[in-house]
C-alpha positions as CSV (number, residue, x, y, z in Angstrom):
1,X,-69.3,118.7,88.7
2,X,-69.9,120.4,85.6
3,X,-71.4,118.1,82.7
4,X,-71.2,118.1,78.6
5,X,-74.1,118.7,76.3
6,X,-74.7,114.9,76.8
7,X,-74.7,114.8,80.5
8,X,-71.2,113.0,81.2
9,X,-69.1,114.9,83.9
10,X,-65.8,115.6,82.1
11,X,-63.4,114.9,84.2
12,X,-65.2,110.9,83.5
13,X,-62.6,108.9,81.3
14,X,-63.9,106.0,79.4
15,X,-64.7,102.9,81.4
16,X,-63.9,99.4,79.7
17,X,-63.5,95.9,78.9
18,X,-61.9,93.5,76.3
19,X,-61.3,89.1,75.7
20,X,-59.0,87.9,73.4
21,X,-60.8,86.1,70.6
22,X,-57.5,84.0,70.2
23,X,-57.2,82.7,73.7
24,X,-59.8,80.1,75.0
25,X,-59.3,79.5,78.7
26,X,-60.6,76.1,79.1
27,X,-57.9,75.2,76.9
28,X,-55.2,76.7,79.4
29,X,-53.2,74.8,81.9
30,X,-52.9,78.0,84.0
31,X,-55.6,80.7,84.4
32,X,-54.2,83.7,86.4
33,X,-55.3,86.4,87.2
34,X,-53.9,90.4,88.7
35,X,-56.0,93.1,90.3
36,X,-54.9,96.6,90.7
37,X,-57.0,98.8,92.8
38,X,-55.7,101.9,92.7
39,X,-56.5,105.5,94.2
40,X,-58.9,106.4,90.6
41,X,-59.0,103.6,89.1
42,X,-58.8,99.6,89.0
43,X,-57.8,96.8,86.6
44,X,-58.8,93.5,86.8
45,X,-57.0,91.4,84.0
46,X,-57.1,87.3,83.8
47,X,-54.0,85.3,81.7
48,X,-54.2,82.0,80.1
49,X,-50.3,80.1,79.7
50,X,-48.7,83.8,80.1
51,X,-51.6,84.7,77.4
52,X,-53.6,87.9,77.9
53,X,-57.2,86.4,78.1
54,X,-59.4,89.2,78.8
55,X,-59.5,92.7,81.4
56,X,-62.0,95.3,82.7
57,X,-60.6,98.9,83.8
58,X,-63.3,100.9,86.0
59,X,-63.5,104.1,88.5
60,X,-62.4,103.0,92.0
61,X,-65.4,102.9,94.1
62,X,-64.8,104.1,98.0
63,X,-64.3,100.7,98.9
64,X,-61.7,98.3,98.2
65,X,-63.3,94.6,98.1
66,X,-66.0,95.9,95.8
67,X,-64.0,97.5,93.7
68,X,-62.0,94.6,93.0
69,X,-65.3,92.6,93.0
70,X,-66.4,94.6,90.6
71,X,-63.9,95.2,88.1
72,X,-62.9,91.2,87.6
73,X,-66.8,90.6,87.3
74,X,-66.6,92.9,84.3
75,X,-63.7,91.1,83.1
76,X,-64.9,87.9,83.4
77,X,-68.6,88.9,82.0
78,X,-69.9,86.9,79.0
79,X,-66.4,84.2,79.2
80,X,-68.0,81.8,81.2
81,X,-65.3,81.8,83.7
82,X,-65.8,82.3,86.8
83,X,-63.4,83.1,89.7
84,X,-63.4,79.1,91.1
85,X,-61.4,78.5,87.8
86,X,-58.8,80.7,88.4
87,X,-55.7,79.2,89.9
88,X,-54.5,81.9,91.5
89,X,-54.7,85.9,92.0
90,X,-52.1,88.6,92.8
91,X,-53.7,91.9,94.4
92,X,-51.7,95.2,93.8
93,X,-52.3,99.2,94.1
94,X,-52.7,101.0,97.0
95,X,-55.7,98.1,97.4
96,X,-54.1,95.3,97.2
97,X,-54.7,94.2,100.9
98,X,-58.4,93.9,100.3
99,X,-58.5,92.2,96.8
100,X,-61.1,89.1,98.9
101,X,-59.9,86.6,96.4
102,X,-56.3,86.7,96.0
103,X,-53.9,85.1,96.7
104,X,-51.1,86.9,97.2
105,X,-50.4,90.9,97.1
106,X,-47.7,92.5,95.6
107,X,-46.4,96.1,95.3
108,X,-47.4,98.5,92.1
109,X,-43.5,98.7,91.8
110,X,-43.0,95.4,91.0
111,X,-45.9,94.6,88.9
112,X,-45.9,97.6,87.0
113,X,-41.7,96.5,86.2
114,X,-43.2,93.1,85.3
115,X,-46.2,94.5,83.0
116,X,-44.5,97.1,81.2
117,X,-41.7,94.5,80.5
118,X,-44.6,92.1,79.0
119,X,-46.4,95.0,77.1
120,X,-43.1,97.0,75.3
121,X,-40.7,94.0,75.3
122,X,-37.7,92.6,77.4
123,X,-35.6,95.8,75.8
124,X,-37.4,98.3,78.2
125,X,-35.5,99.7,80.8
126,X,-37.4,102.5,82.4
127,X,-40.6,102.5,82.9
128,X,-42.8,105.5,84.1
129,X,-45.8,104.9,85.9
130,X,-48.2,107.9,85.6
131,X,-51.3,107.4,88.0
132,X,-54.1,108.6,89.6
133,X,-52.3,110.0,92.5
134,X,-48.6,109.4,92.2
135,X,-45.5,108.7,89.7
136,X,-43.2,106.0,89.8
137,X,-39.9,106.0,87.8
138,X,-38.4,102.5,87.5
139,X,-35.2,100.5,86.3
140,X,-35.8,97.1,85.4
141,X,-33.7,94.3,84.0
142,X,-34.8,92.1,80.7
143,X,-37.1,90.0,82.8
144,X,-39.2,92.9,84.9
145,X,-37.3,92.7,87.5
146,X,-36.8,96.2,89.6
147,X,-33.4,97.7,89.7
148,X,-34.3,101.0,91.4
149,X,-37.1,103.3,91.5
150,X,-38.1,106.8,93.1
151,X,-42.0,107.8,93.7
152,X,-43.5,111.2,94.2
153,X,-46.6,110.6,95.5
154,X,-46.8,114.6,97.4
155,X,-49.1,116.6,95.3
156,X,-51.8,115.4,92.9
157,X,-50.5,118.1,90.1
158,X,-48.0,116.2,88.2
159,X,-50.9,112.6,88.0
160,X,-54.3,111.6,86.9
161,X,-56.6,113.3,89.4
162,X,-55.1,116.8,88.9
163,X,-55.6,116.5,84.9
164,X,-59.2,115.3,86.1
165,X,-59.5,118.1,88.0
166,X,-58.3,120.4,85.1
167,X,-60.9,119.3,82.7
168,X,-63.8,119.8,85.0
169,X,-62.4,123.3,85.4
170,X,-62.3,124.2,81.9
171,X,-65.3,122.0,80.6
172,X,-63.4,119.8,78.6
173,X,-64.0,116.2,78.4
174,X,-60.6,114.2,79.4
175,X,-60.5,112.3,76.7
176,X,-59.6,115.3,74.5
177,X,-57.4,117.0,76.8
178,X,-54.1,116.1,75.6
179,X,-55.3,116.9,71.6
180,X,-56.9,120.0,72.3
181,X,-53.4,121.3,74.3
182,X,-51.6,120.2,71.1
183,X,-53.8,122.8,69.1
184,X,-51.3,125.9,70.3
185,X,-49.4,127.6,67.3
186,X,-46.9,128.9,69.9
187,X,-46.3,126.7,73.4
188,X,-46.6,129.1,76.2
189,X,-45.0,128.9,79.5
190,X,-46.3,126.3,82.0
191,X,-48.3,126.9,85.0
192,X,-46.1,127.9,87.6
193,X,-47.6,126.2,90.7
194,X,-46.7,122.9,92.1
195,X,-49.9,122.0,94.0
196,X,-53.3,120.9,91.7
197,X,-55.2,123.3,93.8
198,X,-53.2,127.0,93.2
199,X,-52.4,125.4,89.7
200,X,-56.3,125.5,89.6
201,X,-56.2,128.8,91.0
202,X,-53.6,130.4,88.3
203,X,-55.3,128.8,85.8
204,X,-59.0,130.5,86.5
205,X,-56.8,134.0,86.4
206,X,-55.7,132.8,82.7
207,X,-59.2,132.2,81.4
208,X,-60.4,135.9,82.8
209,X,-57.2,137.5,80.9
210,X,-58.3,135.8,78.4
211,X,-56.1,132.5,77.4
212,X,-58.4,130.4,75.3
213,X,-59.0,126.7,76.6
214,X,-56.5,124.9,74.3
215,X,-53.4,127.3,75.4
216,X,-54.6,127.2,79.4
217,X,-54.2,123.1,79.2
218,X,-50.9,123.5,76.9
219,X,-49.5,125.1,80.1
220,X,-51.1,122.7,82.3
221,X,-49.7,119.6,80.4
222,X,-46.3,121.1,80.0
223,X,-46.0,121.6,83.6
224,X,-47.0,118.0,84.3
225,X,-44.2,117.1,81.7
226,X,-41.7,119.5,83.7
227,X,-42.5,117.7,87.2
228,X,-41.8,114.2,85.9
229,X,-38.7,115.1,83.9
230,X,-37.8,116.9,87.1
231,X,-38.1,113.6,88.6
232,X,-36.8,111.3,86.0
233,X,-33.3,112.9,86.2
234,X,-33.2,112.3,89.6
235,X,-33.2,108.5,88.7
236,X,-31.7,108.9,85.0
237,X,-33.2,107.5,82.2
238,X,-31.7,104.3,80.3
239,X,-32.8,103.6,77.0
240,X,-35.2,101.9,76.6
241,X,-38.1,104.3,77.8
242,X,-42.1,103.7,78.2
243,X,-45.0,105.0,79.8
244,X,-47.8,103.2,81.8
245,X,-51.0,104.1,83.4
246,X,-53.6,106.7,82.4
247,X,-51.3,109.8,81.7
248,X,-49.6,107.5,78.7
249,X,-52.8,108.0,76.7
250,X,-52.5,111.6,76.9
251,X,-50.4,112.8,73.9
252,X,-50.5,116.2,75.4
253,X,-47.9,115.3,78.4
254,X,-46.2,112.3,76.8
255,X,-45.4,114.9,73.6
256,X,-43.9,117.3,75.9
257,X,-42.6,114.6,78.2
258,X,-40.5,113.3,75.1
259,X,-39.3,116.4,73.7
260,X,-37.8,118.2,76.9
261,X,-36.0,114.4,77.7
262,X,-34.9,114.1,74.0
263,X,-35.6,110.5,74.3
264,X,-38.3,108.6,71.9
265,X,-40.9,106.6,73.9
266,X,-41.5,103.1,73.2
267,X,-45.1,102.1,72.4
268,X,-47.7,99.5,72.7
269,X,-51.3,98.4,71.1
270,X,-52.5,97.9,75.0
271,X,-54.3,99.5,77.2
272,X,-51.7,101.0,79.2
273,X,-53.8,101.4,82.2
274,X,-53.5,97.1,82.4
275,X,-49.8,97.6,83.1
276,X,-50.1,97.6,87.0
277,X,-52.7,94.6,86.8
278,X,-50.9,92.4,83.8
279,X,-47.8,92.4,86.0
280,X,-50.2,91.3,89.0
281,X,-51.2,88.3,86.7
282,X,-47.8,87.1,85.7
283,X,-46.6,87.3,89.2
284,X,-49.9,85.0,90.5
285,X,-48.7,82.6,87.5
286,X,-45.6,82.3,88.6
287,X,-46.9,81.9,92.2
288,X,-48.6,78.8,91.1
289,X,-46.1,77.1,88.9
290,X,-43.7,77.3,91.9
291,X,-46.7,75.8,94.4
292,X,-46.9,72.9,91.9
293,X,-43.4,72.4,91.6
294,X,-43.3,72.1,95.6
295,X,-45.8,69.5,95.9
C-alpha cells in the first residue's frame, strides 16, 4: 500500500470517537446501546433516554467479536461506563450475528431507516446508504419505519472500498478525495467501467495520457454518482432525500449525486457513518421498554 510523506496509507480514513458533554448516563433510566460491524468499518454508539451519549467508528478488523469488542471499548473509554450498565444492545451490519454482547440483531435496512430518521428528522423519506461494500436505497415513513428498499451489493465500484482503492492508486489521502475532484474547471466524462478493478485499470491508462490527479477522480466520483442514481430511479426518490455512511462525507459524489437527481440533500451535524449503529441503539431501547412493560 502506498504511504504519504507522513507514513499513513491513503486509502486510511480517520478513525474516531465522541461523548456528549450534555448527557450524563448515570442520570438515564435507559442506557442502550447499537453496534454495526460492517464489511470496512464498525460503529459502536451508546444512548441515554433516546439521547446520543457517546460513539467510536473504527476499521473492521478480520473478525467479528473483536471488532465489536473493540469499537464499543473505544466508545465507552474515559465515561466510566461499562458494558454491565447497559440495558440492552442491538447488533447490525453484515456482523451483527457475532456482536458477543447483544441482545438482539437486526438488519442494516432497518436500522439505517431508524438512524437516518433520528439524525435528518421525521420529514426524511429516502435514505441512501453508501457503504463499504454495498448501497442501500430506502423508503421510510415519519417514524423510520421501512417502506421499500433495493440493494446493490455486486461490484465494490459504486461504495467505500472502491474509492479506497482509488486513492491508494493515485496517492491521494481519502479524506481529500472528494475536494480535490471538485478542483476540475471542466467535468469530464466518467470512468466507463462498472467493476472497481477495470475502473482501476482505465484509470492507470488516464494518468499515462496524461489526466492530472484531480480530473482522473472527477471521473471516478461521477461515475459512482451515475451508478447510484442508476439505482435510485429504480426505487424513485420522495422528497425528503439524505445520505448515510462513509460516501456522505464525500462532497465529490454527493455534489454530483445531487445535481444529476436535481434534488437537494438534506444534512446533518453527525457523523453520518453512526447512522447504521444509532438506529441499532434506538431499536435495543425500544427492545427494553417493551421487556419492562411485559413483566
Amino acid at each position: 500500500m502506498a504511504q504519504d510523506e507522513k507514513g499513513a496509507e491513503y486509502w486510511r480514513w480517520t478513525e474516531s470517537r465522541w461523548t456528549s458533554p450534555d448527557v450524563n448516563w448515570q442520570d438515564g433510566e435507559v442506557v442502550s446501546a447499537g453496534v454495526d460491524v460492517g464489511s470496512v468499518s464498525t460503529q459502536a454508539v451508546v444512548m441515554v433516554d433516546g439521547k446520543l451519549y457517546c460513539f467510536a467508528s473504527m476499521r473492521t478488523g478480520s473478525d467479528s467479536p473483536e471488532s465489536a469488542n473493540n469499537a464499543m471499548k473505544w466508545a465507552l473509554d474515559g465515561t466510566g461506563l461499562t458494558l454491565d450498565g447497559l440495558h440492552a444492545t442491538v447488533g447490525t451490519g453484515y456482523g451483527r450475528v457475532n456482536v458477543p454482547f447483544a441482545t438482539k440483531a437486526i438488519t442494516e435496512i432497518a436500522c439505517h431507516a431508524r438512524g437516518g430518521n433520528f439524525m435528518y428528522g421525521p420529514t426524511v423519506r429516502t435514505i441512501l446508504d453508501m457503504g463499504g461494500q454495498d448501497c442501500k436505497a430506502i423508503h421510510c415513513d415519519e417514524r423510520g419505519k421501512v417502506k421499500a428498499f433495493l440493494m446493490n451489493d455486486k461490484c465494490a465500484a459504486g461504495t467505500g472500498r472502491g474509492m479506497e482503492v482509488f486513492a491508494d492508486l493515485l496517492g491521494v489521502h481519502i479524506n481529500d478525495v472528494g475536494e480535490l475532484s471538485l478542483k476540475v474547471e471542466e467535468e469530464p466524462p466518467p470512468v466507463s467501467s462498472t467493476c472497481v478493478v477495470f475502473a482501476k485499470s482505465e484509470a492507470s491508462g488516464l494518468l499515462r495520457e496524461g489526466w492530472p490527479k484531480e480530473k482522473v477522480l472527477a471521473a471516478y466520483c461521477s461515475a459512482m454518482a451515475h451508478r447510484v442514481v442508476t439505482l435510485l430511479e429504480r426505487i424513485g426518490v420522495e422528497p425528503e432525500f439524505a445520505i448515510t455512511g462513509g460516501i456522505a462525507k464525500n462532497p465529490g459524489v454527493t455534489t454530483r449525486l445531487s445535481k444529476e437527481l436535481g434534488v437537494e440533500l438534506k444534512t446533518t451535524d453527525m457523523d453520518t457513518q453512526i447512522a447504521g449503529a444509532v438506529g441499532a441503539a434506538l431499536f435495543a431501547r425500544a427492545l427494553y421498554i417493551k421487556k419492562l412493560r411485559k413483566s
